[in-house]
N, C-alpha and C positions, 0 to 999 in steps of 0.2 A: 194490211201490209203484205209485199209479198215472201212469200216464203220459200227455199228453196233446200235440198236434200243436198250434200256434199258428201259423196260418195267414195270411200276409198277402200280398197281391196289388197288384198294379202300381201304381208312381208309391208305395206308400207307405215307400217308402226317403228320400223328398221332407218326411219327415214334419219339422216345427218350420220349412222354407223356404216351403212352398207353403202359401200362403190360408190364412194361421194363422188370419182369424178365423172361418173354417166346421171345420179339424183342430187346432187348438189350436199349441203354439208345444214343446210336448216333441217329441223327435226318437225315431225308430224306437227309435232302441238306449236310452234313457231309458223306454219304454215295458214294452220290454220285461224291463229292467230291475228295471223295480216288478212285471211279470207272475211275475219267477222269483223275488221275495222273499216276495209275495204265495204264493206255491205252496209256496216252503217252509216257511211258516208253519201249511201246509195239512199238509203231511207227503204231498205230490204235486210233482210233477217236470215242468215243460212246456217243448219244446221248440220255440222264433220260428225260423221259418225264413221268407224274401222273396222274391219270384220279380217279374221283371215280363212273364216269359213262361208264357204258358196251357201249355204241354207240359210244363213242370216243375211248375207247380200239381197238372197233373191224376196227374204220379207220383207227386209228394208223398203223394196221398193216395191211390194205390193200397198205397203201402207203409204208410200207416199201418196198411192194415189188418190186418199182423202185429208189426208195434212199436209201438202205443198205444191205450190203451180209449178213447179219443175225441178231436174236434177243435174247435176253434175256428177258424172261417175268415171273414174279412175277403176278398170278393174283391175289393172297391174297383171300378174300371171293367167290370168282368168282369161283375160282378152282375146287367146288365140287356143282357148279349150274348150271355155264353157256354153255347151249350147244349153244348159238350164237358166243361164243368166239372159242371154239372146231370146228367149222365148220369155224370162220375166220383164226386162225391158220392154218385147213389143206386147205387152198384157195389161200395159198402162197407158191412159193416155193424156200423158204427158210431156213435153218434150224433154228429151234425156242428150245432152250432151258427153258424148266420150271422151276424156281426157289421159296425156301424158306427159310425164313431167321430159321424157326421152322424143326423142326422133324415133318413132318402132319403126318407121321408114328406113333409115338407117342403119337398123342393127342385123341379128344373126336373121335366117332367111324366114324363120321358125316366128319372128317377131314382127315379120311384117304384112302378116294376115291374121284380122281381127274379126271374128265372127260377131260380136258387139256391134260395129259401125254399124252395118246396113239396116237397123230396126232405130238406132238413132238419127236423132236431128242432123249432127253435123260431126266432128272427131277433131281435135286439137292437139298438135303432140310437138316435142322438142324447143318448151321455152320456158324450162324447169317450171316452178315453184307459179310460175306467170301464168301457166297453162292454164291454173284455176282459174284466175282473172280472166281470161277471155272466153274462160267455159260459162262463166257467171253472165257476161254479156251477151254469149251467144242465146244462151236461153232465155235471156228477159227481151233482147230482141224478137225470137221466136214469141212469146208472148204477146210484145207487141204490136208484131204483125196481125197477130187473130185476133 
């Protein structure tokens, strides 16, 4: 079966309290919710795990890269900071898709550069809660290209 990491980064445990109207008003565990019914329906397996610290991000996805063919990561604030995380991403190989539940396209100037993309597969952003869903297909496509 395959298996995939779901990746979510800091403050997004805040999810349905914080500025519902730029992250919408479902909460983490709702999200994720529809992400494992979503996957079972797929005949695949994903596993939401939340951190809002960068050192357990970046083991998270060192150990993916013996328990899962791929990930979905939301680094949320990280995005446009962390060059630890940009150097754990391209350490695996994996394909790691970047997610947001926002437009970072759209917002403050500070959000619209992601040090994350360029070591991932692909970047998804501004169709809330949905973003997951087509983070999930973009990596099992990348899988089934190879």
């Amino acid at each position: 079966m395959t298996r995939l990491l779901v990746l979510h980064g800091p403050n997004l445990n805040r999810l349905g309290l914080r500025e519902t109207d730029i992250y919408g008003t479902l909460t983490l565990d709702q999200i994720n919710d529809r992400l494992r019914q979503y996957a079972a329906a797929k005949g695949i397996s994903v596993h939401p795990v939340q951190s809002n610290h960068e050192g357990e991000l970046i083991d998270q996805l060192h150990h993916a890269q013996t328990t899962y063919q791929g990930v979905v990561f939301n680094p949320a604030g990280y995005t446009h900071t962390s060059v630890a995380l940009r150097d754990a991403v391209a350490a695996i190989d994996l394909p790691v898709v970047e997610v947001h539940l926002s437009n970072i396209s759209g917002r403050e100037d500070f959000r619209r550069v992601s040090l994350i993309a360029p070591v991932c597969a692909g970047q998804i952003s501004g169709f809330g809660w949905r973003s997951y869903l087509l983070g999930i297909e973009a990596v099992l496509g990348c899988l089934h290209e190879g």
